[in-house]
C-alpha beads as a LAMMPS data file, in Angstrom:
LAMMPS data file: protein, C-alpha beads

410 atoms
409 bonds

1 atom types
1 bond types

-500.0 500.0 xlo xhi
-500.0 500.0 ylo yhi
-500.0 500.0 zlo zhi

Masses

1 110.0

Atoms # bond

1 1 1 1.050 22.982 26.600
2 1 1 0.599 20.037 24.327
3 1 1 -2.855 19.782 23.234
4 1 1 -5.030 16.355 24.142
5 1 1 -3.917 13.737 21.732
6 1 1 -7.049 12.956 19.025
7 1 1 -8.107 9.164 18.889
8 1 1 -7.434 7.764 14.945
9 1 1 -10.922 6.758 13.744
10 1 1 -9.721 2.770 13.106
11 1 1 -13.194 2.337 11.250
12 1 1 -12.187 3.200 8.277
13 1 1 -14.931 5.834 7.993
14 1 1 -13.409 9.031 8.895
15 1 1 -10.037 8.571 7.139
16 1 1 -9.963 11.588 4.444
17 1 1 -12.257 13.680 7.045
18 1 1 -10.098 13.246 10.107
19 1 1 -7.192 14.038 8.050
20 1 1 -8.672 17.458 6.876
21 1 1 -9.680 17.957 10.119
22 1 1 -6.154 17.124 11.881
23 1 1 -4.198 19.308 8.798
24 1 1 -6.256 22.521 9.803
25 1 1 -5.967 22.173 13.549
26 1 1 -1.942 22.664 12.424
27 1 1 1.403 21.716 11.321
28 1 1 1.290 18.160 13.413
29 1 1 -1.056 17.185 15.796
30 1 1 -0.682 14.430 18.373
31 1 1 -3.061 11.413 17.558
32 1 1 -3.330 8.521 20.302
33 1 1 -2.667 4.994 18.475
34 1 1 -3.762 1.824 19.646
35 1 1 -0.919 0.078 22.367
36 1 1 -1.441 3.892 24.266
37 1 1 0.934 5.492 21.590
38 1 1 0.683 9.093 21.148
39 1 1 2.481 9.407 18.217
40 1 1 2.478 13.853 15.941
41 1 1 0.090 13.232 12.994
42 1 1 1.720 15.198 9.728
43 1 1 -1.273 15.822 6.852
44 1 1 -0.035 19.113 6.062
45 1 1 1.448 18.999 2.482
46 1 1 4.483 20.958 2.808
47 1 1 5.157 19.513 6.359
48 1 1 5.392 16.538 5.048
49 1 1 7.578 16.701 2.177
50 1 1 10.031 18.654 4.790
51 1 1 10.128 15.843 7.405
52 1 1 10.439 12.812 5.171
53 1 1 13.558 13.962 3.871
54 1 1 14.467 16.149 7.320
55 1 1 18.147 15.068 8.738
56 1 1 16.516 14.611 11.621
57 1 1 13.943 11.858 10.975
58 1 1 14.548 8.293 11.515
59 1 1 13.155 4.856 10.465
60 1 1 14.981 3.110 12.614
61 1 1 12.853 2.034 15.776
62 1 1 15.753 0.690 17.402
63 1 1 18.306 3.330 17.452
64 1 1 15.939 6.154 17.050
65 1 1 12.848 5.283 19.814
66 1 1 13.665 5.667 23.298
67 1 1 10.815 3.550 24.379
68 1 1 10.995 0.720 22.085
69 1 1 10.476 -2.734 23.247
70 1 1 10.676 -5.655 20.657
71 1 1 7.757 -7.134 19.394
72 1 1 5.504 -5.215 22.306
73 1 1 3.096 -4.049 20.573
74 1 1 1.421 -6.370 18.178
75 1 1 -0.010 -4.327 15.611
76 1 1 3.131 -2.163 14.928
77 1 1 5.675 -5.169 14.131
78 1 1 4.894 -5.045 10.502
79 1 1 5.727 -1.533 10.560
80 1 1 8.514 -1.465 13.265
81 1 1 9.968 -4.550 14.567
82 1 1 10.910 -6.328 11.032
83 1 1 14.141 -4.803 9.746
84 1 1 14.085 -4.187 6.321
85 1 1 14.810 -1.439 4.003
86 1 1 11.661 -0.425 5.069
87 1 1 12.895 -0.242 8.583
88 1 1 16.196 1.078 8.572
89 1 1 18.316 4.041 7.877
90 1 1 21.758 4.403 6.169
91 1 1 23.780 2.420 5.481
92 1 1 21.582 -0.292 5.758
93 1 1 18.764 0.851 3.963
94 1 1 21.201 1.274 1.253
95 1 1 22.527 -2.023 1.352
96 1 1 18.631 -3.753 1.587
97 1 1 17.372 -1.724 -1.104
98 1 1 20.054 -2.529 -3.587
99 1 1 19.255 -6.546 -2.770
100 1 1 16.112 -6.275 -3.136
101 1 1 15.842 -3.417 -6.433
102 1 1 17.523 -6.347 -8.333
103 1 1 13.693 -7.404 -8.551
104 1 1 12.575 -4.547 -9.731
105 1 1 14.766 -2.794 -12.489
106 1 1 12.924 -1.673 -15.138
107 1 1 13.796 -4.481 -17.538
108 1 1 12.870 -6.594 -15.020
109 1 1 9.569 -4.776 -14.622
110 1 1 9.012 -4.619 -18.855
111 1 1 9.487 -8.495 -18.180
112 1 1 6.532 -8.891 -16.483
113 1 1 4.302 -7.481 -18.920
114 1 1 3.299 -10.739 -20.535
115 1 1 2.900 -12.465 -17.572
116 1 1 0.313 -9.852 -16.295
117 1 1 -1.407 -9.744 -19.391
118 1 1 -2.378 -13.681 -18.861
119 1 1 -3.542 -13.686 -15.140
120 1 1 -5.586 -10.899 -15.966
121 1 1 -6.789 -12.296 -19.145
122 1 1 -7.615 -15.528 -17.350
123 1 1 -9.284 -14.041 -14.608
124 1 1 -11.470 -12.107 -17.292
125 1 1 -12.753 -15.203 -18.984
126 1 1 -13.805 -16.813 -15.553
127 1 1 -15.462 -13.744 -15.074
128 1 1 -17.056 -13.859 -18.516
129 1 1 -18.554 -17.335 -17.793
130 1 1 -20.759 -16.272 -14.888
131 1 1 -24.040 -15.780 -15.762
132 1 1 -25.129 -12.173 -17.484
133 1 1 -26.227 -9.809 -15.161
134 1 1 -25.482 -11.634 -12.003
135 1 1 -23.786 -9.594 -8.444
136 1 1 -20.115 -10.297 -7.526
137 1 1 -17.672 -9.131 -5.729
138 1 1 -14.920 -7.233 -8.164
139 1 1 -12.365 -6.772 -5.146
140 1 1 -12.371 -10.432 -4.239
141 1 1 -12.136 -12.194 -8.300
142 1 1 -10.105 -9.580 -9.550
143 1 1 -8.927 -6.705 -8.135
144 1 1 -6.883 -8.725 -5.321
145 1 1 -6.282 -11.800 -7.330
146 1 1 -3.817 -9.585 -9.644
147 1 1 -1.360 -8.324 -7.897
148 1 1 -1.262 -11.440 -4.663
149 1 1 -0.577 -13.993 -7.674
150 1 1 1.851 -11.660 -9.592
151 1 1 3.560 -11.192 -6.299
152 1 1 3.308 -14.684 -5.489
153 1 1 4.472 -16.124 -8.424
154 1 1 7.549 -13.553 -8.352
155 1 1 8.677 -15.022 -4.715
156 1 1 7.828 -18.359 -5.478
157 1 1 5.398 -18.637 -2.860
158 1 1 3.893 -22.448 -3.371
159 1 1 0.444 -22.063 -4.389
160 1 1 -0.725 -24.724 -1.080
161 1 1 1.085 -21.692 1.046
162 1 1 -0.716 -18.683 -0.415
163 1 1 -4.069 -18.854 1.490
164 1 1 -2.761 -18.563 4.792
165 1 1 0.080 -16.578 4.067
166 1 1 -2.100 -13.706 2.186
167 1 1 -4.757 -14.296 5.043
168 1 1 -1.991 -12.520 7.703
169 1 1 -0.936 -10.221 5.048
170 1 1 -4.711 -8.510 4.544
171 1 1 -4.947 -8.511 8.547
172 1 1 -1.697 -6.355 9.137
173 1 1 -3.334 -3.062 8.337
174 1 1 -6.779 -3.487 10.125
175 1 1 -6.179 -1.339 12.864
176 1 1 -9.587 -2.165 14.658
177 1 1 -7.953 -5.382 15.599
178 1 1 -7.556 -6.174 19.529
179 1 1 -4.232 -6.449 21.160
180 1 1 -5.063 -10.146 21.058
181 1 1 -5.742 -10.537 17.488
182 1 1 -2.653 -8.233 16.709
183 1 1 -0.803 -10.671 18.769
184 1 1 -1.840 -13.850 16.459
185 1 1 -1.260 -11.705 13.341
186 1 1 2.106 -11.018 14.283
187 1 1 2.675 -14.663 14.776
188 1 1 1.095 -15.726 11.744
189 1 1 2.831 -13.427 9.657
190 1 1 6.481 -14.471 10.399
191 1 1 5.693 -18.179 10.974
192 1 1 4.454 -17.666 7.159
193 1 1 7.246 -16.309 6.248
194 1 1 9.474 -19.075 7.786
195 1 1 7.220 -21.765 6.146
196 1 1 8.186 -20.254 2.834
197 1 1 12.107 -19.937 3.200
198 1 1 12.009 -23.458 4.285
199 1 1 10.051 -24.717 1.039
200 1 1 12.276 -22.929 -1.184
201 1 1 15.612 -24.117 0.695
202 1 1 14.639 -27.444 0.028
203 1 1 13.566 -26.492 -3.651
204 1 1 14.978 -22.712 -4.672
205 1 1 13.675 -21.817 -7.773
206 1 1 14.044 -19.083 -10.415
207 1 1 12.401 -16.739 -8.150
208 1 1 13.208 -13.718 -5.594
209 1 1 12.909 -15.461 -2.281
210 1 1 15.335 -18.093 -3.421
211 1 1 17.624 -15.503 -4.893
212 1 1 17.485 -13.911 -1.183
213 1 1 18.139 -17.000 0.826
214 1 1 21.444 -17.583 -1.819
215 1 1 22.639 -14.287 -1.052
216 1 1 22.214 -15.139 2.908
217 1 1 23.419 -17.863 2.522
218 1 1 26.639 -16.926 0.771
219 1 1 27.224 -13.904 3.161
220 1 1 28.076 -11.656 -0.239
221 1 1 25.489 -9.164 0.627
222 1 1 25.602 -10.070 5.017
223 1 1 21.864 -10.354 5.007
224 1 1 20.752 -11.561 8.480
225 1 1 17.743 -14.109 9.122
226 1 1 15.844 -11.423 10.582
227 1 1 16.559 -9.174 7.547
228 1 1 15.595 -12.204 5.145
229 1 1 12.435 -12.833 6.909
230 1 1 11.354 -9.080 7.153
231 1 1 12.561 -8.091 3.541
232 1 1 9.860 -11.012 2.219
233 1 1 7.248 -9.849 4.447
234 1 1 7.545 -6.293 3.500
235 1 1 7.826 -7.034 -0.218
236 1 1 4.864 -9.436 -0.473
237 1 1 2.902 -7.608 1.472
238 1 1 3.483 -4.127 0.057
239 1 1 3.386 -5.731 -3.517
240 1 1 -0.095 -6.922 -3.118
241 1 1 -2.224 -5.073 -0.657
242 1 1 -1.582 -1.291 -2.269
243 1 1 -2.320 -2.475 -6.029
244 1 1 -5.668 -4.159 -4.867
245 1 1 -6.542 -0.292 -3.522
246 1 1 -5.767 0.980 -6.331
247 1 1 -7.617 -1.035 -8.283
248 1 1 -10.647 -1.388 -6.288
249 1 1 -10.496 2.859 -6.180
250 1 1 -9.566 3.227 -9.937
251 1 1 -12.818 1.447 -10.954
252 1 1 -15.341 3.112 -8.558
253 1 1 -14.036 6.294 -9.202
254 1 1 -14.591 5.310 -13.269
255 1 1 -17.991 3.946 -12.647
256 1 1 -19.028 7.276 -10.788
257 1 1 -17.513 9.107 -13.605
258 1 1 -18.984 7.976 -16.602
259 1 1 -17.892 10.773 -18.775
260 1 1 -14.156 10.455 -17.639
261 1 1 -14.770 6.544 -18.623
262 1 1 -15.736 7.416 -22.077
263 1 1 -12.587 9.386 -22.614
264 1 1 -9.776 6.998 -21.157
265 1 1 -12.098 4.652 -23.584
266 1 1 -11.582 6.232 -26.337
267 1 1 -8.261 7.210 -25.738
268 1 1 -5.821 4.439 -24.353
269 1 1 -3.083 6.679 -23.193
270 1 1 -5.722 8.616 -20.574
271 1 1 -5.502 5.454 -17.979
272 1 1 -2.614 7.201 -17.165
273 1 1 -4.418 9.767 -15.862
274 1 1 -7.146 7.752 -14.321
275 1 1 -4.262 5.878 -12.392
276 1 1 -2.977 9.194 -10.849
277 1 1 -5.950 11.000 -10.131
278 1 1 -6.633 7.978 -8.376
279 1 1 -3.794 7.795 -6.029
280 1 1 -3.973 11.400 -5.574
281 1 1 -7.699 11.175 -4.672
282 1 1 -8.164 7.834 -3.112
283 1 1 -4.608 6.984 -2.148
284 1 1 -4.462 2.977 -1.053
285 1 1 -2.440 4.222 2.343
286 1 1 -3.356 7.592 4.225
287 1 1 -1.178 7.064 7.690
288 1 1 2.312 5.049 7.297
289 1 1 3.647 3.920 10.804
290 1 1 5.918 5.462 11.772
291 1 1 9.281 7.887 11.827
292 1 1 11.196 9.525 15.112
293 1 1 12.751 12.127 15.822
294 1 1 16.133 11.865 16.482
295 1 1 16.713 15.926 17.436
296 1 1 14.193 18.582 18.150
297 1 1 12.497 19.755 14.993
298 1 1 10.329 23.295 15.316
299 1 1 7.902 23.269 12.739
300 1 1 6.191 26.987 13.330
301 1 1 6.213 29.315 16.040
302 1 1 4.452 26.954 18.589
303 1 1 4.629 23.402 17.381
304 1 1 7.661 21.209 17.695
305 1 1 8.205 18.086 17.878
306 1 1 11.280 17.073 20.625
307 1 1 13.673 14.578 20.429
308 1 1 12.806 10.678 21.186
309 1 1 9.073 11.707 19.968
310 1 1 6.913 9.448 16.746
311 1 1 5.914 10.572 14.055
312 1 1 3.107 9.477 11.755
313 1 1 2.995 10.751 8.354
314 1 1 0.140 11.286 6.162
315 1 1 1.340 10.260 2.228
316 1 1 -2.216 10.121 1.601
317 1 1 -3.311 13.139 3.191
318 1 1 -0.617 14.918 0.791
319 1 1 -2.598 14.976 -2.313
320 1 1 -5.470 15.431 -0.702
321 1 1 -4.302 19.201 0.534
322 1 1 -6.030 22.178 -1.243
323 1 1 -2.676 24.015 -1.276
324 1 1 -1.084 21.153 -3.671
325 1 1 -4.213 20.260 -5.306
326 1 1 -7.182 22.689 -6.068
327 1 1 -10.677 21.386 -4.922
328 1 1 -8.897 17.814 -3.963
329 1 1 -11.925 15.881 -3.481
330 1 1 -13.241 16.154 -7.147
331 1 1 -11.904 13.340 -9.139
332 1 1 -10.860 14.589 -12.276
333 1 1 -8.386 12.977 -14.970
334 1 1 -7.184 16.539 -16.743
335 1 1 -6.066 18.123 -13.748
336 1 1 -3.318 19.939 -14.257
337 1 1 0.111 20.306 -12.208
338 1 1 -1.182 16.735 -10.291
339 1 1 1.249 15.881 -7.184
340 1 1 0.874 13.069 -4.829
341 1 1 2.731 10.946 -2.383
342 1 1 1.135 7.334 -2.871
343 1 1 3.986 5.794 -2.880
344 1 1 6.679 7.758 -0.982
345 1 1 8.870 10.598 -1.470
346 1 1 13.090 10.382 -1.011
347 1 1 15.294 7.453 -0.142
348 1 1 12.162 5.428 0.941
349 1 1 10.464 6.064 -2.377
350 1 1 8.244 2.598 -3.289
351 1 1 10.688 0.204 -5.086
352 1 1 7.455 -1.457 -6.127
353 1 1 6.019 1.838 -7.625
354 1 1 6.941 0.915 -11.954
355 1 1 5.161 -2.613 -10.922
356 1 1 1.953 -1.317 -9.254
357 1 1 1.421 1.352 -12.190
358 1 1 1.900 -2.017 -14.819
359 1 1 -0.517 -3.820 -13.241
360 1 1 -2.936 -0.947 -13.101
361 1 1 -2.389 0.159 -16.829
362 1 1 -3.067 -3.634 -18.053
363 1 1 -5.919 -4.887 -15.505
364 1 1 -8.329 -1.368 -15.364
365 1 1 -8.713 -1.260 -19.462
366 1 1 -8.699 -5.059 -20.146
367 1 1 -11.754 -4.985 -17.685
368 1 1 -13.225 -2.458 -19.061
369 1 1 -12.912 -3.749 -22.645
370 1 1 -14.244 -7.153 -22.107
371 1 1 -17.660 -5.552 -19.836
372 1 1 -18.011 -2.212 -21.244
373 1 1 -21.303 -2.149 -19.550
374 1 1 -20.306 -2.616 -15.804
375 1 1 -22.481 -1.153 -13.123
376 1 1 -21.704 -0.975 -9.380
377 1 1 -24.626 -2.938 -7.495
378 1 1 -24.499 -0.392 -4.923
379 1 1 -23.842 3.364 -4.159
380 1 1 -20.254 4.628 -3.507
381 1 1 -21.305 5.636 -0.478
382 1 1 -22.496 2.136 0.607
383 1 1 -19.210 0.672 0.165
384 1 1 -17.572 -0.386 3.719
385 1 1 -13.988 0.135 4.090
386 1 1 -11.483 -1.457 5.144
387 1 1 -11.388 -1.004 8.687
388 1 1 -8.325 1.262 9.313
389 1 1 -6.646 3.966 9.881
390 1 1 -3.420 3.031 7.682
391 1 1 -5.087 1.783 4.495
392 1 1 -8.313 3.171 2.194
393 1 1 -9.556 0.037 0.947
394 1 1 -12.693 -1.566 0.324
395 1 1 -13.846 -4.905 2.031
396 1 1 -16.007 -5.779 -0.738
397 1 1 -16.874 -4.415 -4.525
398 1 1 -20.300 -5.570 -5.808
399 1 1 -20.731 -4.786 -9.196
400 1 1 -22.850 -6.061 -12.220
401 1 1 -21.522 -7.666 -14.767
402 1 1 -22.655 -7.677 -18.886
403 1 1 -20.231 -9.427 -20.564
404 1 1 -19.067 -7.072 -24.090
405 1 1 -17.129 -8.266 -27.434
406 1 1 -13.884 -7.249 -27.335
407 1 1 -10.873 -8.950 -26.016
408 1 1 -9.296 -9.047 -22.848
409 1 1 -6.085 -7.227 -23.528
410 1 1 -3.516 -6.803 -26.244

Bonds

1 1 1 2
2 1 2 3
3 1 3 4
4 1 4 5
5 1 5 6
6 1 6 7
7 1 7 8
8 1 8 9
9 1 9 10
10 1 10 11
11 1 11 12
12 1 12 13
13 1 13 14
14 1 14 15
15 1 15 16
16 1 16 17
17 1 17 18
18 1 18 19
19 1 19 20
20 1 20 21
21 1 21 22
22 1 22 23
23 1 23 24
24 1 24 25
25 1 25 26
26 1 26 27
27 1 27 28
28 1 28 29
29 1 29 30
30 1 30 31
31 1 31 32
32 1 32 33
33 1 33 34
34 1 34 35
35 1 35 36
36 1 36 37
37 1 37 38
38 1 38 39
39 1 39 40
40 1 40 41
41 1 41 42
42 1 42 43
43 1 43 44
44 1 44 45
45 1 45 46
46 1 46 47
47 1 47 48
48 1 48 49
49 1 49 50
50 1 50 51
51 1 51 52
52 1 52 53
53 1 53 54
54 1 54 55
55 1 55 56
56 1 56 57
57 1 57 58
58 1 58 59
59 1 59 60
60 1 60 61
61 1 61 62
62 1 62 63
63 1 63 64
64 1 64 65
65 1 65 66
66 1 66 67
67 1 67 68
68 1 68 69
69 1 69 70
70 1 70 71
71 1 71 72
72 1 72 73
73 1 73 74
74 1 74 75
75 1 75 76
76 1 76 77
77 1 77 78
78 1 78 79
79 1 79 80
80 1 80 81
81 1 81 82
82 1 82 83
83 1 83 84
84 1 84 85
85 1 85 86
86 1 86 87
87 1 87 88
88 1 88 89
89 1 89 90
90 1 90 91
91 1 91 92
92 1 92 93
93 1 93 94
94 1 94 95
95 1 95 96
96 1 96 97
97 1 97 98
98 1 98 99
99 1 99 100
100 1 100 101
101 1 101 102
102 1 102 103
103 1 103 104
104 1 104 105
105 1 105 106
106 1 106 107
107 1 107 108
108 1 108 109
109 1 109 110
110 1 110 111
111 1 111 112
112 1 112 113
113 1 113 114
114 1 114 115
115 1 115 116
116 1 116 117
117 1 117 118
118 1 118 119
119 1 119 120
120 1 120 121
121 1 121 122
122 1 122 123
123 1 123 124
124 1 124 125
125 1 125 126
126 1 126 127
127 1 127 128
128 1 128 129
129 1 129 130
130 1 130 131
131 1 131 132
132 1 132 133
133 1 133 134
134 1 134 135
135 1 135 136
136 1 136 137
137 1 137 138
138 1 138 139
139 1 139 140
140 1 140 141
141 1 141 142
142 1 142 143
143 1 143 144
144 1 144 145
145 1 145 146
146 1 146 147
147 1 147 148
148 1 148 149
149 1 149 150
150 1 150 151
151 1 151 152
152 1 152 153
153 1 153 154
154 1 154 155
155 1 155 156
156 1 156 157
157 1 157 158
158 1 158 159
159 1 159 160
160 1 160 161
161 1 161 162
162 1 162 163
163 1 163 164
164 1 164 165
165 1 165 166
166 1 166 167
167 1 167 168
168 1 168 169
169 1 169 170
170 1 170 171
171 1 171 172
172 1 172 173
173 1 173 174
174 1 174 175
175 1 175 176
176 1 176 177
177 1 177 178
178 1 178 179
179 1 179 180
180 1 180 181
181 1 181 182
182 1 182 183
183 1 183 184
184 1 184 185
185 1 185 186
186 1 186 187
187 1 187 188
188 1 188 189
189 1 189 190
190 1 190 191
191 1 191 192
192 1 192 193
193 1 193 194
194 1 194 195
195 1 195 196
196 1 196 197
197 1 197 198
198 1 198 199
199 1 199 200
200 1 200 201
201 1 201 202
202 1 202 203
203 1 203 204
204 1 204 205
205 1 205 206
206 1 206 207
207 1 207 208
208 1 208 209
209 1 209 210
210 1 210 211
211 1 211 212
212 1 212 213
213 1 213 214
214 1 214 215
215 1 215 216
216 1 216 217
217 1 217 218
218 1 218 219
219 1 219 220
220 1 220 221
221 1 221 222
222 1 222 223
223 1 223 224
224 1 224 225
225 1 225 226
226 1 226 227
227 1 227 228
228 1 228 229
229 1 229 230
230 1 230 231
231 1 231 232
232 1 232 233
233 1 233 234
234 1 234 235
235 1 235 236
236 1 236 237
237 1 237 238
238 1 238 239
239 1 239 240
240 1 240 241
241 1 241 242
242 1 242 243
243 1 243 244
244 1 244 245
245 1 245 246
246 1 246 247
247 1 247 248
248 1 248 249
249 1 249 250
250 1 250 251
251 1 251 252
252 1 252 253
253 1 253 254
254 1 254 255
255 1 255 256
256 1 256 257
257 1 257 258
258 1 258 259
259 1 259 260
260 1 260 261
261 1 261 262
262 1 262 263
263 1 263 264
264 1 264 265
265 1 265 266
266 1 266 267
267 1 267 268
268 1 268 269
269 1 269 270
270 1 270 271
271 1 271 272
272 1 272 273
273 1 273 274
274 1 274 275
275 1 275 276
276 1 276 277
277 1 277 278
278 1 278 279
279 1 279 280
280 1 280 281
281 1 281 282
282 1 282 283
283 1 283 284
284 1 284 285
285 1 285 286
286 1 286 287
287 1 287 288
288 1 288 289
289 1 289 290
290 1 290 291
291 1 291 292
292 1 292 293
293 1 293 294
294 1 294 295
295 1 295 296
296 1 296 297
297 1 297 298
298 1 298 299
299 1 299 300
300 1 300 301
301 1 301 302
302 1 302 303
303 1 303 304
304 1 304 305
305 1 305 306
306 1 306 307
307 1 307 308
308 1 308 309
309 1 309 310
310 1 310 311
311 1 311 312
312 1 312 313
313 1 313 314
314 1 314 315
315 1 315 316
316 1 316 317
317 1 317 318
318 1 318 319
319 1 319 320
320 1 320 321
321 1 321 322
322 1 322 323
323 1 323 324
324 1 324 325
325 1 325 326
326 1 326 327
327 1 327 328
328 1 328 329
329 1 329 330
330 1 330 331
331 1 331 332
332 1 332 333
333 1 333 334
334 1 334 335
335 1 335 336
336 1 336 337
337 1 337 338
338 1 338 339
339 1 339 340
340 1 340 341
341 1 341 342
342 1 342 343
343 1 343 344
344 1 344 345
345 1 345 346
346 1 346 347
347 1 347 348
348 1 348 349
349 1 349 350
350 1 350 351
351 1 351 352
352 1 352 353
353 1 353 354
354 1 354 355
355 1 355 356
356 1 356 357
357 1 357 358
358 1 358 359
359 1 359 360
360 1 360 361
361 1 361 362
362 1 362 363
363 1 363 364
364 1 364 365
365 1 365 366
366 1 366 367
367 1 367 368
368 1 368 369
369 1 369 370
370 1 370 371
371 1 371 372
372 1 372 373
373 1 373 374
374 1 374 375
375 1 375 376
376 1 376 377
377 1 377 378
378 1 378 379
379 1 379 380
380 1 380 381
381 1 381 382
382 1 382 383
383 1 383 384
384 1 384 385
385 1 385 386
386 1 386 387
387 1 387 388
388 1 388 389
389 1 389 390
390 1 390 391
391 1 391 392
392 1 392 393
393 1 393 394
394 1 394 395
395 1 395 396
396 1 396 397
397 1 397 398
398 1 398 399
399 1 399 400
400 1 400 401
401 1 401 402
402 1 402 403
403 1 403 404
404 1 404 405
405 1 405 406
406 1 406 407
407 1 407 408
408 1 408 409
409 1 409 410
């Protein structure tokens, strides 16, 4: 018999605890999702390695879900109804992700160094101008300005078309939205999208979205309008809102650890470590909708999960196991033998992964630098998050600022 289906905590409050709690109750667990989905919860480490590159798992909502209806369900078309290379199997995921990993190569990538450099830099010296001592929010003036401008300004987003268009993106993974609001963020979010292939069709640019609508355009690479829309959705979106988690979690977790500070401080090449630990520990996505089975798969003895059935797998809950990481919950930069799933494992491995880690390794010690004596105005444990069962953000990250001597970055 198939046990009662456990209710995802959408408050954001419960996210690492339900996921311990849902790993020991066994191999997958069926969780009830919001739209009466009852989709088998993975958080078991192994388990999940083994099903995101099983034979047997699909992306593919379409081909692979026997009860999917288009656009149905408003909170799951980000995750489900675009197609995409996030959306797809072979041979289109193939053919999507070699479009769009023209972006992303890592000279490309090295590119963007300088670039990076002089957001953040700029965004330091606003900073720097407020008034000693004063409270502000560190999510909202820099942790989410870096990586929605560097995304931005890589699409070719016009700046007038940002505010709205960023607005939907930060809604799609609140999952303590009503089917109503879900409803308005779907809209909103492909309407946005629409807005911006029009701008750049009537003025492309030397930037990815108009390098996209060429290639549709010309029919060399036979990308649809519904693959052109969802390919810019899943790339703005997925460029922005996981760096801002990671950068939001990087600098709480230094600020609680002063000790682990002093070392990446005195030793540059440690905010590697910081930027690991972090993703291992605080992860900026714990459940990913969503996979299907597209054959029975037993996964012990008692569990298995039948054909037709979906699946929602914890990345986050990965690194987070005690049986790949020893006492997971400390955060500790010299851990050794480190493994995490932040951003993906196999053929749906983050394109966007080299990018995020740039932006990280330039933003957390050119902030760190320039206020060497930056306090969080509240507890850790008085920080709200995001509400959600798919991302680990924060809402807000009051801190207090003392402005230091040293420059921005180098």
């Amino acid at each position: 018999m198939t046990p009662t289906p456990v209710v995802l905590d959408s408050s954001g409050h419960r996210v690492y605890e339900q996921a311990d709690s849902l790993r020991a109750a066994g191999p997958a667990v069926p969780v009830r999702l919001p739209g009466d989905l009852t989709a088998w919860s993975v958080t078991d480490g192994d388990v999940v390695k083994h099903l995101l590159t099983h034979p047997h798992v699909s992306k593919d909502a379409r081909k692979s879900w026997p009860g999917y209806r288009p656009y149905a369900i408003g909170w799951l078309t980000a995750w489900v109804d675009v197609k995409s290379m996030f959306t797809t199997d072979d041979p289109d995921h193939h053919r999507l992700k070699n479009l769009v990993g023209k972006a992303f190569t890592p000279r490309r990538v090295a590119a963007m160094r300088q670039p990076i450099i002089a957001v953040v830099t700029t965004l330091l010296d606003v900073l720097a101008a407020e008034a000693p001592g004063g409270v502000l929010d560190l999510r909202a003036r820099y942790s989410y300005k870096i990586p929605t401008q560097v995304i931005c300004d890589l699409f070719g987003v016009p700046l007038d078309q940002r505010p709205a268009m960023l607005a939907t993106i930060d809604a799609v993974v609140d999952t303590s939205l009503s089917a109503g609001q879900a409803i308005h963020v779907q809209q909103g979010m492909i309407a946005s999208m629409l807005r911006l292939i029009e701008a750049k069709r009537a003025r492309p640019g030397d930037d990815m979205t108009s390098r996209l609508i060429a290639a549709r355009d010309s029919g060399l690479d036979q990308l649809s309008d519904d693959e052109l829309v969802s390919t810019l959705l899943l790339m703005i979106g997925a460029g922005s809102e996981t760096t801002v988690s990671l950068l939001d979690h990087a600098v709480i977790a230094m600020l609680s650890h002063p000790e682990q500070l002093a070392v990446a401080r005195r030793d540059p090449a440690r905010w590697d470590d910081v930027i690991e630990e972090t993703l291992r520990r605080r992860p900026p996505v714990m459940h990913l909708p969503m996979r299907y089975a597209t054959d029975d798969i037993p996964l012990d003895g008692q569990t298995v999960i039948r054909a037709g059935d979906l699946i929602l797998i914890g990345f986050g809950a990965h690194g987070r196991d005690p049986a790949v990481n020893a006492d997971p919950d400390r955060f500790d930069i010299d851990r050794h033998d480190r493994a995490h799933l932040a951003f993906g494992h196999g053929m749906h491995y983050c394109l966007g992964a080299p990018l995020a880690r740039l932006e990280a390794r330039i933003a957390l010690p050119a902030l760190f630098e320039r206020f060497p004596d930056l306090r969080l105005a509240t507890g850790p444990q008085d920080l709200q998050p995001l509400p959600s069962f798919i991302g680990t953000d924060v809402l807000r990250l009051p801190v207090t600022l003392t402005s230091g001597m040293s420059e921005a970055a180098r």
